[in-house]
C-alpha positions as CSV (number, residue, x, y, z in Angstrom):
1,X,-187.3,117.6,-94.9
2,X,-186.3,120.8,-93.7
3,X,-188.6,122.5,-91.1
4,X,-189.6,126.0,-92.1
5,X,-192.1,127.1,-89.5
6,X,-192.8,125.8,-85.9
7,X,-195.2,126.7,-82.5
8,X,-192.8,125.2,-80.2
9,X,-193.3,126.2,-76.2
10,X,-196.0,129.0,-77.5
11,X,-193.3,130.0,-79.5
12,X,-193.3,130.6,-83.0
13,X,-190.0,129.4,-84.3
14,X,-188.7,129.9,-88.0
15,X,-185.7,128.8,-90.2
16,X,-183.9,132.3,-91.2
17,X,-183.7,132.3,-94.7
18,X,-181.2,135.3,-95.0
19,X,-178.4,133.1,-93.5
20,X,-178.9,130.4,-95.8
21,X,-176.9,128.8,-97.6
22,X,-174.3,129.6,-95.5
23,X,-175.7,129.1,-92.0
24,X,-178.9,127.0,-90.9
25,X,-179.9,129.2,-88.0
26,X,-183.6,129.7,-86.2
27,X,-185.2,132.7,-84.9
28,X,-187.6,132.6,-82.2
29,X,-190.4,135.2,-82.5
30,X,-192.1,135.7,-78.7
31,X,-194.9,138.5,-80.0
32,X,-196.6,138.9,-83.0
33,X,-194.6,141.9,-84.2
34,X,-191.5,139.9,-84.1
35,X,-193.7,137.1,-86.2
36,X,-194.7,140.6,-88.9
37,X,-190.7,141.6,-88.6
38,X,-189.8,138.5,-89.6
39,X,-192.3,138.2,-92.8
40,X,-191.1,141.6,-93.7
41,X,-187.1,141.1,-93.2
42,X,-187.8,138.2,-95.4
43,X,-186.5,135.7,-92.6
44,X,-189.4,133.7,-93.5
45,X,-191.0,134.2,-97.0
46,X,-192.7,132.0,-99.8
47,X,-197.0,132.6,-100.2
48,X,-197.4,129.5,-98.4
49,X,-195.2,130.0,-95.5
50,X,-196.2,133.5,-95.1
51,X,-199.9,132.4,-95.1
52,X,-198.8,129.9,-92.1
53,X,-196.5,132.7,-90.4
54,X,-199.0,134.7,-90.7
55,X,-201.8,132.2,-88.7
56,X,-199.1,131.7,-86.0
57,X,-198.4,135.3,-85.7
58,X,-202.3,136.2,-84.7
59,X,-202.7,133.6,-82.4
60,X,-199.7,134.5,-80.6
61,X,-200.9,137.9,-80.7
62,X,-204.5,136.9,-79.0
63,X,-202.2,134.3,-76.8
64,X,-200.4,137.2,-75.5
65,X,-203.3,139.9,-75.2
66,X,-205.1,141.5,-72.3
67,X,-208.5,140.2,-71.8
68,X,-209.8,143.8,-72.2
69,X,-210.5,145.2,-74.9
70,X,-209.2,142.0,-77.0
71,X,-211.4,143.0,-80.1
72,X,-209.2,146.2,-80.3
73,X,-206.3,144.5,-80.1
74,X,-207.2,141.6,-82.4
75,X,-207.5,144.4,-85.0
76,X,-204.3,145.7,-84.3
77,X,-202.8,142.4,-84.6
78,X,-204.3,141.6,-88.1
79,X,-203.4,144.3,-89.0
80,X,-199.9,144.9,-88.3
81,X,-199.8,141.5,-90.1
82,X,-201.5,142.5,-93.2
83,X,-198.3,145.3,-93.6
84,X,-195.8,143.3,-94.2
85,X,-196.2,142.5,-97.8
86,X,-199.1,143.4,-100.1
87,X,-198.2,140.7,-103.1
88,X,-198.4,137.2,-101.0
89,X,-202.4,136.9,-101.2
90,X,-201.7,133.6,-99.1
91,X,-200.7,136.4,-96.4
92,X,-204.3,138.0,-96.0
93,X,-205.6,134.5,-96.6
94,X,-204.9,133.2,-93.1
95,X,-205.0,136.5,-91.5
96,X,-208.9,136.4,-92.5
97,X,-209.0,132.8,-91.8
98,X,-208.1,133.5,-87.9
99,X,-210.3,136.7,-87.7
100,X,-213.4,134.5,-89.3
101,X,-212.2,131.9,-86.1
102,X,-212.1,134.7,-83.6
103,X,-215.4,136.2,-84.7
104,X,-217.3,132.7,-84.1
105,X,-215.7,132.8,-80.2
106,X,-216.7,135.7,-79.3
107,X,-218.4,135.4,-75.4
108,X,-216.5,132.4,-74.9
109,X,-214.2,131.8,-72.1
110,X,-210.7,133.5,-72.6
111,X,-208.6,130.8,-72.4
112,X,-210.9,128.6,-74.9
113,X,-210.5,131.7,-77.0
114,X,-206.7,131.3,-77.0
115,X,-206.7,127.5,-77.0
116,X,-209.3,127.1,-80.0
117,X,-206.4,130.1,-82.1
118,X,-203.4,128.0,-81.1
119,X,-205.2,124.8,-82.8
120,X,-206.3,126.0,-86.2
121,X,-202.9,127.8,-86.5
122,X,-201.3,124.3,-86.2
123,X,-204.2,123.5,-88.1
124,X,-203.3,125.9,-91.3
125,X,-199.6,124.5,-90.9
126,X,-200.9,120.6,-91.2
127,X,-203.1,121.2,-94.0
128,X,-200.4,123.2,-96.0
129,X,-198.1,120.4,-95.9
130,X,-201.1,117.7,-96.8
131,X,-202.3,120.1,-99.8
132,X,-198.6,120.2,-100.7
133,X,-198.2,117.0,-100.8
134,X,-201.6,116.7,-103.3
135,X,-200.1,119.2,-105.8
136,X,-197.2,117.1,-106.2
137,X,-199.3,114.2,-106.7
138,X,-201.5,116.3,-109.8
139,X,-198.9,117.8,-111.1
140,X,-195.9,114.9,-111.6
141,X,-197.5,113.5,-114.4
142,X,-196.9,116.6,-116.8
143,X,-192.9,116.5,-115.9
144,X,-191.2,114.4,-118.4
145,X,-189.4,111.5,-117.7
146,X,-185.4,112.0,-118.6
147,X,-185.5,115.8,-118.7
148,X,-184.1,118.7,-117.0
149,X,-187.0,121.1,-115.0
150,X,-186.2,124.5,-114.6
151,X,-187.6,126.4,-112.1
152,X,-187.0,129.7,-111.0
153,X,-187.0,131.1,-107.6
154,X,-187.7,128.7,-104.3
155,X,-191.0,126.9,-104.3
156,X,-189.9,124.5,-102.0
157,X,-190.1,123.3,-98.7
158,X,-188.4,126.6,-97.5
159,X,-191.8,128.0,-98.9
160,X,-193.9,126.7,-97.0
161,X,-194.7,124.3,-94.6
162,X,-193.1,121.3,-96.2
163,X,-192.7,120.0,-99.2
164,X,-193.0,122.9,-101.5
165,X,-195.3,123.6,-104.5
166,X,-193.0,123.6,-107.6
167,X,-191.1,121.5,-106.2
168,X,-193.4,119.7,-104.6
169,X,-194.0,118.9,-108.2
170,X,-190.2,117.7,-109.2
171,X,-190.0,115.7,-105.9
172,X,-193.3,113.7,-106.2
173,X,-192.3,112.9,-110.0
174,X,-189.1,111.7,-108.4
175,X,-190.8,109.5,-105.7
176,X,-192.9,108.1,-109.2
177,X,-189.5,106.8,-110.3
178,X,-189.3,109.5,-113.0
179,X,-185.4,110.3,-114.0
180,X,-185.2,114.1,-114.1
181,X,-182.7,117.1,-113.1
182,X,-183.2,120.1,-112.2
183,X,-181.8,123.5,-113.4
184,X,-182.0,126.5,-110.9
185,X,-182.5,129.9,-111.9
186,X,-180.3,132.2,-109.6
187,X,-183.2,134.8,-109.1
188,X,-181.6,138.2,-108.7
189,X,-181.7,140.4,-106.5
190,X,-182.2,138.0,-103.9
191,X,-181.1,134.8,-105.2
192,X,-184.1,133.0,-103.9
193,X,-182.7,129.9,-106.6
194,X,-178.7,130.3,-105.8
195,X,-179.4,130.5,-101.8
196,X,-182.1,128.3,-101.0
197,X,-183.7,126.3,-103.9
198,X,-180.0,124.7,-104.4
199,X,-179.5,124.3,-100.7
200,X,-182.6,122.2,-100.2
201,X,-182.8,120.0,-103.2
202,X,-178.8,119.2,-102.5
203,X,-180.1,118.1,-99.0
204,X,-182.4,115.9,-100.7
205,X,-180.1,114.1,-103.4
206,X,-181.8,115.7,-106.2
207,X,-179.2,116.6,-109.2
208,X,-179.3,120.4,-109.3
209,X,-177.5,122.7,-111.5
210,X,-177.4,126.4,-110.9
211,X,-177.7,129.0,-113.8
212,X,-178.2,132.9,-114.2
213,X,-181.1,133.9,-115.1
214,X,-179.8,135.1,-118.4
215,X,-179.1,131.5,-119.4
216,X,-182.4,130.0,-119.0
217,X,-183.2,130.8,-123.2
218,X,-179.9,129.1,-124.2
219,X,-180.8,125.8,-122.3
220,X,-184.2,126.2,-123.7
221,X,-183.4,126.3,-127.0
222,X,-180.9,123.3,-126.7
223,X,-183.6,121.3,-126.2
224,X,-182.4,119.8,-122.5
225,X,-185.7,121.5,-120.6
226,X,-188.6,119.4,-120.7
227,X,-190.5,121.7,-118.5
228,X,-190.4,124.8,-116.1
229,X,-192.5,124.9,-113.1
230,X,-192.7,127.7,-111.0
231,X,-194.5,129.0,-107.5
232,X,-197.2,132.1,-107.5
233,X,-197.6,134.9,-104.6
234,X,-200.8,135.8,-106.6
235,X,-203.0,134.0,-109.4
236,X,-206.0,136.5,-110.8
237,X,-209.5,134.8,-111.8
238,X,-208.0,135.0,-115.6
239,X,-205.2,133.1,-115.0
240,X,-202.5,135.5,-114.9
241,X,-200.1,135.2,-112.7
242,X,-197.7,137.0,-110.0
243,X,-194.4,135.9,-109.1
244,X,-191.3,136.5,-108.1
245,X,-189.7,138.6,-111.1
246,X,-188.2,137.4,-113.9
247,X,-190.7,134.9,-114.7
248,X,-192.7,136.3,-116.6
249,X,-189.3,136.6,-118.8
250,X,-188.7,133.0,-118.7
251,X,-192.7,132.3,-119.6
252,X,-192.1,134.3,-122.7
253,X,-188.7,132.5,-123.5
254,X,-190.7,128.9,-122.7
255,X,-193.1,130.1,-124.9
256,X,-190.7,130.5,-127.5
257,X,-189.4,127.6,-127.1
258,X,-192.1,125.3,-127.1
259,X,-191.5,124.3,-123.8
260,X,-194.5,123.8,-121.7
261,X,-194.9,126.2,-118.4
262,X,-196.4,125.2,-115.4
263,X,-197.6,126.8,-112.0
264,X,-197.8,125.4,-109.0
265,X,-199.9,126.8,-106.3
266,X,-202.9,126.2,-103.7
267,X,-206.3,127.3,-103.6
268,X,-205.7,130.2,-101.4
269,X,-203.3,131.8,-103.5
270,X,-206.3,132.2,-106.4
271,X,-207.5,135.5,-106.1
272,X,-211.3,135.5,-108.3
273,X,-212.0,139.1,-106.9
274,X,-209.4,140.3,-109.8
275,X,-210.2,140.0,-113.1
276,X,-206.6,140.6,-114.2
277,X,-202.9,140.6,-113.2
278,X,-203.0,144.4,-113.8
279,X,-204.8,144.3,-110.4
280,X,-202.5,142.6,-108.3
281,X,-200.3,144.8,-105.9
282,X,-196.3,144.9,-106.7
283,X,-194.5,145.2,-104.0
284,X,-191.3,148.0,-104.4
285,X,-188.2,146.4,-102.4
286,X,-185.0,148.5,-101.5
287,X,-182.2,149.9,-103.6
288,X,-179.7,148.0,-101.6
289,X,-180.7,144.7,-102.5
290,X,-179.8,145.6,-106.1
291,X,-176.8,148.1,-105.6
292,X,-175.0,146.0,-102.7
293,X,-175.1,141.8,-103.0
294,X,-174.6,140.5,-99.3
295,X,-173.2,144.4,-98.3
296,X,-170.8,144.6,-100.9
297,X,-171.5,147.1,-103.6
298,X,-172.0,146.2,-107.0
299,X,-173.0,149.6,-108.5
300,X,-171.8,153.3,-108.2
301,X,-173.1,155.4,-105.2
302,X,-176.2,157.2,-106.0
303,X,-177.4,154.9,-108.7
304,X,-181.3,155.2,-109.5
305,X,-182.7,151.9,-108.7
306,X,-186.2,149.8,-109.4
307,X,-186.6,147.2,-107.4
308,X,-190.1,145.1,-108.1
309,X,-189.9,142.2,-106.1
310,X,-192.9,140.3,-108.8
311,X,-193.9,140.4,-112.3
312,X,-196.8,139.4,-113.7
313,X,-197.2,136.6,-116.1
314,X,-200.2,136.9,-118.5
315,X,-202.4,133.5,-119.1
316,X,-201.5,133.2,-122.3
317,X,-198.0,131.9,-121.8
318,X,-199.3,129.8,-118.7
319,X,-200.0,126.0,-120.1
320,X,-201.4,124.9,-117.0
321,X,-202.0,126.1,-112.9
322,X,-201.7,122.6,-110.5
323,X,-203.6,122.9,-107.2
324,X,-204.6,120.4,-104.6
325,X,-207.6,120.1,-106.0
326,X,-206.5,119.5,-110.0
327,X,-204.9,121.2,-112.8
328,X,-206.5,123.9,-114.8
329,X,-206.0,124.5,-118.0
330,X,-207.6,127.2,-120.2
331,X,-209.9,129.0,-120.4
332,X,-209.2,129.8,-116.9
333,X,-211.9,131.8,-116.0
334,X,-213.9,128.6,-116.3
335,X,-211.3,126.1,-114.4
336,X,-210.8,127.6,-111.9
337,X,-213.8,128.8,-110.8
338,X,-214.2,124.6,-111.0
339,X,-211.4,124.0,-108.5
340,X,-212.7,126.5,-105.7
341,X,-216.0,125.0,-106.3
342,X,-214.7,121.9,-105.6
343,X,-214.5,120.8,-102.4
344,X,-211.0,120.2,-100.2
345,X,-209.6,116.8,-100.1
C-alpha cells in the first residue's frame, strides 16, 4: 500500500501527486507553510489526507515556534492552514482538533507542549487508516458480486492515509472474495481517475479500466455497473453531498439507470452545521488547468474559463453514505445525526 503522508525525522514527508503516474517522487516539507503549499499545489490532496496534512502541518508549526508568544503564532499557523482550500471540511477538522489539543496544554512545559502535538498528529494519521479500514468493512456488502464499480475521482489510498474510502470499499469486497472490476472515470481537469486512481489499483492487481467521463451513461445503461461509489470533501446534515465535479452528473445518470450510488466518507467529513449543499464553499481553481493539460494548450488564448473544482450532489440521488461507524440511508437528517451520536470504534 502506497504511503501517502509521513512524520519522518520531524519531517513531514508526502507522495507528490502531480508527478504521478509518471514519476513516484516525495517532497519533504520542513515548516508548516511548505506543509499549506503543498495542500494548496495539490501535491497532497483527498479530505482525508488533507485532514492528516493538515494535523502534521500544526504541529510542525508549534515544533518549530519560539517559546514567546507561541499563542500568536499557533494562530498564525492554523490559520495559514485553514487557506489552502475552503471545500475539504476534513481540512478545518484537524486544524480544530490540534488547536482543542493545544488549548488543554496551555502552562505546560514547552517541550511537553511539542511532544504531546507530535503524538496526536501521528495519532490522526493511525486512526484514519483504522476508520478506513472500518468503512470498507460496512460498506463491501452493498457491492455486488460479478460486477463492474465505477468510481470517479481518487478515493483511495492516495486520499488519505491508507487504504482509501471508495475504494476502501472495492478493496475490502475484494479481500471478502467478491469478483468485481472496476471502471475509472478520468476526472477532468485534473484527472484525479486517469493519474492516480488507475495507478494505485494497477499496483494492487485490481482489474481497472479507464473511461472519460462522458462514457460513464453508456456503461450504465449496458447494464455492466452494479454500483458507483465515490469519496466526499463535504457531506451537509441533509445528506447532500460535495465532491469532486462531475459527480453529481454521474448521480443523476445512476439514477437513471437504476444503478445504486454510494458515498464513502468518515465522520469528520459530515458537516451538521449546514442544513444543505447550497451552503458548502466551492472552491474556483485556475483557468490553466482547463485551457492547458500538463502545459500544453488545449483551447485558444484568451478563452473565458469556469473552473469549480466540486459540485454538489443532492440526497435525493444518494442511496446510501458508508462511515466507520455504519451506513446511512434516508432520511438523512435522522441517520446521521445517529452515526455522530454513536460513539468511535
Amino acid at each position: 500500500m502506497v504511503e501517502t503522508i509521513q512524520w519522518i525525522d520531524d519531517r513531514v514527508v508526502m507522495i507528490d501527486q502531480t508527478r504521478l503516474p509518471l514519476e513516484e517522487t516525495y517532497v519533504t516539507c520542513r515548516t508548516y507553510q511548505e506543509v499549506a503549499e503543498a495542500i494548496r499545489a495539490m501535491i497532497i490532496r483527498g479530505a482525508p489526507a488533507i485532514g492528516v496534512a493538515a494535523a502534521m502541518g500544526v504541529a510542525l508549526g508549534v515544533l518549530h515556534a519560539p517559546e514567546t508568544g507561541l499563542d500568536s503564532e499557533m494562530e498564525t499557523i492554523a490559520e495559514t492552514l485553514a487557506r489552502t482550500r475552503p471545500t475539504a471540511v476534513n481540512l478545518f477538522w484537524g486544524i480544530d482538533r490540534m488547536k482543542r489539543l493545544y488549548a488543554s496544554l496551555r502552562g505546560r512545559p514547552i517541550a511537553e507542549i511539542r511532544r504531546r502535538m507530535i503524538e496526536e498528529a501521528l495519532l490522526v494519521r493511525e486512526e484514519d487508516i483504522a476508520i478506513n479500514r472500518a468503512i470498507g468493512r460496512n460498506g463491501a456488502p452493498l457491492v455486488p458480486d460479478h460486477k463492474t464499480v465505477l468510481t470517479h475521482c481518487n478515493a483511495g489510498a492516495l486520499a488519505t492515509a491508507g487504504y482509501g474510502t471508495a475504494l476502501g470499499v472495492i478493496r475490502a469486497a475484494i479481500e471478502g472474495g467478491k469478483q468485481v472490476d472496476v471502471f475509472a472515470d478520468e476526472t477532468r481537469p485534473f484527472l484525479q481517475g486517469a493519474r492516480l486512481t488507475v495507478w494505485e489499483l494497477q499496483k494492487d492487481g485490481i482489474p481497472t479500466t479507464l473511461i472519460t467521463d462522458s462514457m460513464a451513461g453508456h456503461f450504465m445503461k449496458s447494464g455492466r455497473i452494479g454500483c458507483v461509489v465515490v469519496g466526499a470533501d463535504r457531506i451537509a446534515a441533509n445528506g447532500d453531498v460535495a465532491n469532486k465535479v462531475g459527480t453529481y452528473s454521474v448521480a443523476v445518470l445512476a439514477h437513471e439507470n437504476g444503478v445504486p450510488f454510494f458515498v464513502a466518507a468518515p465522520v469528520s467529513t459530515l458537516d451538521l452545521t449546514l442544513t444543505s449543499g447550497d451552503q458548502i464553499p466551492i472552491e474556483q481553481r485556475s483557468a490553466s488547468e482547463v485551457t492547458h493539460v500538463f502545459g500544453h494548450q488545449v483551447a485558444p488564448a484568451g478563452t473565458p474559463v469556469q473552473n469549480p473544482a466540486f459540485d454538489v450532489t443532492p440526497a435525493r440521488y444518494v442511496t446510501a453514505i458508508v462511515t466507520e461507524r455504519g451506513v446511512a440511508r434516508a432520511p438523512y437528517e435522522e441517520s446521521l445525526k445517529g452515526l455522530v451520536r454513536t460513539p468511535a470504534g
